[in-house]
C-alpha positions as CSV (number, residue, x, y, z in Angstrom):
1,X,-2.0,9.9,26.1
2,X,0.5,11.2,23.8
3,X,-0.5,10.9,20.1
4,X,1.5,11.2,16.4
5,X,0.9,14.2,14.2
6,X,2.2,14.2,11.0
7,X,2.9,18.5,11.0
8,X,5.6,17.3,14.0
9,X,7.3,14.4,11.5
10,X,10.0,15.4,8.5
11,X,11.1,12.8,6.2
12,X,15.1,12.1,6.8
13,X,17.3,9.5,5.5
14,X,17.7,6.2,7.4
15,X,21.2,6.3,8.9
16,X,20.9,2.5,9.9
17,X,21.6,2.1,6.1
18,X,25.0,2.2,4.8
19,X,25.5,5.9,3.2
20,X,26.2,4.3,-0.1
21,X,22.7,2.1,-0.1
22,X,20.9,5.0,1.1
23,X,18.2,6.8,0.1
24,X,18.3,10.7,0.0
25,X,16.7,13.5,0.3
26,X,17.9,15.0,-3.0
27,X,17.1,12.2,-4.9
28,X,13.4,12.8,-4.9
29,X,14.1,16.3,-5.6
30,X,12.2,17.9,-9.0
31,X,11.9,14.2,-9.6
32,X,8.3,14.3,-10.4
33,X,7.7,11.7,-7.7
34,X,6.0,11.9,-4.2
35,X,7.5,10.6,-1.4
36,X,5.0,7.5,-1.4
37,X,4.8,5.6,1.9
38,X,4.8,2.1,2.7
39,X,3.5,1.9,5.6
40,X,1.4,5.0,5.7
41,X,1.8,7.6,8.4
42,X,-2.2,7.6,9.2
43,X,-1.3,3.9,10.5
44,X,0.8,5.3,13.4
45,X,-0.6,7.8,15.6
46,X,-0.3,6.1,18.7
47,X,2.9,8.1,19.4
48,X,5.1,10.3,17.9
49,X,8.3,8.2,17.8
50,X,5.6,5.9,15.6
51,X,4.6,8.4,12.9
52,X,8.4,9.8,12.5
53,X,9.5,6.5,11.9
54,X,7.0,6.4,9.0
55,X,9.2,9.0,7.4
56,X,12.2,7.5,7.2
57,X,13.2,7.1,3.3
58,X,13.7,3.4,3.6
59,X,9.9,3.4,4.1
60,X,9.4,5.6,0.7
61,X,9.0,4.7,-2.5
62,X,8.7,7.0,-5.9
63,X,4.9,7.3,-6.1
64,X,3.1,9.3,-9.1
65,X,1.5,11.8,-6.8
66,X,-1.9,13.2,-8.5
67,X,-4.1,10.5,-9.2
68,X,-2.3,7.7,-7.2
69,X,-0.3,8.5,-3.9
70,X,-2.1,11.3,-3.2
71,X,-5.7,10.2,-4.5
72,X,-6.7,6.6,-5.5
73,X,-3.8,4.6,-3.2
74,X,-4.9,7.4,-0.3
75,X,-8.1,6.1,-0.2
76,X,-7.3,2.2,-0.9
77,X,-5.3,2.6,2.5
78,X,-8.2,4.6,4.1
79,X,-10.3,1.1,3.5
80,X,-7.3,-1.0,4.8
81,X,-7.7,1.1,8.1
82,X,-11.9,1.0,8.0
83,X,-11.3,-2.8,7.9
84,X,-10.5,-2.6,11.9
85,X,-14.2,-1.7,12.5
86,X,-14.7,-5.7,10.4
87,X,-11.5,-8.0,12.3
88,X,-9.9,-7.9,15.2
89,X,-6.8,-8.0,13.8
90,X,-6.2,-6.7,10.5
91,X,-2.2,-7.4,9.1
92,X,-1.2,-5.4,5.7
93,X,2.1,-6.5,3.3
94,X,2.6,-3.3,1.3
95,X,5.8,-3.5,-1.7
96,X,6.9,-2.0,-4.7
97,X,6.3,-4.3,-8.2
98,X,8.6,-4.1,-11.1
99,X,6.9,-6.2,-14.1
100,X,7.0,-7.0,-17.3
101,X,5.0,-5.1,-20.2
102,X,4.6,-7.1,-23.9
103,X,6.4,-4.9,-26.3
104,X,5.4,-4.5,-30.2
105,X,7.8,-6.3,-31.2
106,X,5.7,-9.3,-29.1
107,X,8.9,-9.3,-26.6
108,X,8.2,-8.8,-22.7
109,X,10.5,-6.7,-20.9
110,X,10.9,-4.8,-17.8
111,X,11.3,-1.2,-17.9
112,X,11.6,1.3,-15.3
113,X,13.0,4.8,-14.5
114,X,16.1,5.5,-12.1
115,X,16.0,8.6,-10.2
116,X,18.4,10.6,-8.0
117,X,21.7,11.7,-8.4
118,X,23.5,9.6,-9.6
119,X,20.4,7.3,-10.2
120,X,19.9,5.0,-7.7
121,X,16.2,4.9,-6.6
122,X,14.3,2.7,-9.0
123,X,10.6,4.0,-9.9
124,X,8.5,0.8,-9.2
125,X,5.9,0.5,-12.4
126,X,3.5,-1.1,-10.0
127,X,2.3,-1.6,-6.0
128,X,0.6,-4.4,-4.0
129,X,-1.3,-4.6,-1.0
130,X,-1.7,-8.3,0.4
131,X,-4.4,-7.8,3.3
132,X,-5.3,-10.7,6.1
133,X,-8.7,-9.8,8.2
134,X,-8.7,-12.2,11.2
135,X,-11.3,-13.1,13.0
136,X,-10.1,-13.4,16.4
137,X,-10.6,-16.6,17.0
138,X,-7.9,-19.2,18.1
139,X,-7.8,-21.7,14.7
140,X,-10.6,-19.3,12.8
141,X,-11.1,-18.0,9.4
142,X,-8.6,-15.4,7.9
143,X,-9.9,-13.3,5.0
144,X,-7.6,-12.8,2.5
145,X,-7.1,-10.3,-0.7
146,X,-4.6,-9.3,-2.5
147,X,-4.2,-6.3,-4.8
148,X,-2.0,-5.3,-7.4
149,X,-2.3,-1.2,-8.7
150,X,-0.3,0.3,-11.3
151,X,2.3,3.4,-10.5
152,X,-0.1,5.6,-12.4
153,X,-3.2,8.0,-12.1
154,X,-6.3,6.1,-11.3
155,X,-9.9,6.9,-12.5
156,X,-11.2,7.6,-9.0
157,X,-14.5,5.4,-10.7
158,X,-12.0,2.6,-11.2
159,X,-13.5,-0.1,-9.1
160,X,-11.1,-1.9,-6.3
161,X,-12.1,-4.9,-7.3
162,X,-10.7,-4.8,-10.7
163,X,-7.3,-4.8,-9.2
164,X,-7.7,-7.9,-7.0
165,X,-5.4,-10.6,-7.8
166,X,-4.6,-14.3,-7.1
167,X,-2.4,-14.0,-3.8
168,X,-0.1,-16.3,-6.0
169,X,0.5,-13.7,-8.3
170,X,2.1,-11.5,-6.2
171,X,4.0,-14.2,-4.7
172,X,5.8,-15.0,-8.1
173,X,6.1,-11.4,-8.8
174,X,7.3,-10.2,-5.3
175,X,9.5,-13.2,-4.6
176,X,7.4,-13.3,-1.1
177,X,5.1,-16.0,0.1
178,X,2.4,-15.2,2.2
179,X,1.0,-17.4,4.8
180,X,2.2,-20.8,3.8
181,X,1.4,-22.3,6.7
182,X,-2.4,-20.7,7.0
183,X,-4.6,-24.1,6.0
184,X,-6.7,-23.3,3.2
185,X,-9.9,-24.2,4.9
186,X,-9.4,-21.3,7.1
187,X,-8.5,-18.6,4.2
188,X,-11.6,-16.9,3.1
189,X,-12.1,-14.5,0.2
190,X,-11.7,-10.8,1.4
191,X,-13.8,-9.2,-1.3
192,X,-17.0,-11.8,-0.4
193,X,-17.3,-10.7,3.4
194,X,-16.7,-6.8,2.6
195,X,-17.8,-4.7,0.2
196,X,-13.7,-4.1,-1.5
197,X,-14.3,-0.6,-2.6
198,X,-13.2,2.7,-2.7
199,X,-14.8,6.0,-1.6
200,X,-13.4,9.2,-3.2
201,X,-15.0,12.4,-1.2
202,X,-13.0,15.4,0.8
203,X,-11.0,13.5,3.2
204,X,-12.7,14.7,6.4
205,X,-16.4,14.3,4.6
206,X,-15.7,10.9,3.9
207,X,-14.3,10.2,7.4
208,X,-17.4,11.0,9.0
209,X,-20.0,9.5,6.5
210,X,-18.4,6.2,6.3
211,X,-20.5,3.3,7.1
212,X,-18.7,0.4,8.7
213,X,-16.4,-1.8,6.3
214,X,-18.7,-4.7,7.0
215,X,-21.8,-3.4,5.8
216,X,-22.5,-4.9,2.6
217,X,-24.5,-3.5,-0.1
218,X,-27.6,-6.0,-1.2
């Protein structure tokens, strides 16, 4: 079985874009900003073609890079992923937030930096995650959280939690609904099955001290 590494992938512009729409590499450059994906590489290794289609600009955003894309949000999608060992079927909504911030003058506005050359990659102030853990069962429960972080560094003490938000939040801010059509007698909370938390160690440590997603402190 052929698998994905990431050393074989290179981040290229997506030529099914229009050149004038498109991201490019030079935008990012001396930026400041991490490539940030989307859907993160670590999500595709079932092939190769998989994982360099994760590199693909259209699935970047500008991510702060120590402290968030390359520390806290790391590990936030390393418990997406440890969720599989919970559900059956785990679906993730990942997009880029631009919101409003209450001014001194008692004015909200929305602010945001433009990078590139000329500008034309907006820096999103904020990220969600909207996560559905199914249970595999024709007509069962789906656990549902949603999460909204800020484009910054993150305490890596910060709890998860303290970033869960009502799913309708990030509905009026995205423009997206999620799962209309699920009945609300089978949505379930996703933070009161699993334990919705974080776990900042080495990379590979963590990986192989990990309990299960499902097993709940008491």
């Amino acid at each position: 079985m052929h698998v994905g590494d990431r050393k074989h992938s290179y981040f290229a512009e997506d030529e099914s874009i229009p050149e004038k729409f498109r991201g490019k590499l030079k935008d990012y450059f001396r930026s400041g900003y991490d490539r940030g994906h989307q859907v993160p590489a670590a999500d595709a290794k079932w092939s190769q073609e998989a994982m360099d289609d994760t590199f693909a600009l259209s699935n970047m955003c500008p991510q702060v890079g120590d402290g968030f894309n390359r520390d806290y949000w790391a590990h936030f999608e390393d418990f997406c992923r440890r969720l599989t060992t919970h559900y059956p079927s785990v679906r993730i909504v990942t997009g880029p937030l631009y919101l409003p911030r209450k001014e001194q003058d008692g004015k909200w506005r929305v602010s945001y930096e433009v990078i590139g050359e000329p500008p034309n990659i907006a820096v999103p102030t904020h990220f969600y995650k909207v996560i559905f853990g199914e249970d595999g069962a024709t007509g069962g429960n789906v656990a549902v959280g949603a999460f909204v972080l800020p484009n910054a560094p993150i305490d890596s003490s910060k709890p998860l939690q303290d970033f869960e938000v009502p799913l309708g939040a990030v509905e009026r801010a995205s423009g997206l609904e999620f799962a209309s059509k699920l009945p609300d007698v089978r949505k379930k909370r996703l933070c009161q099955e699993v334990s919705c938390s974080v776990m900042v160690r080495e990379y590979k440590e963590r990986q192989r001290s990990l309990p299960p997603i499902g097993s709940r402190k008491t």
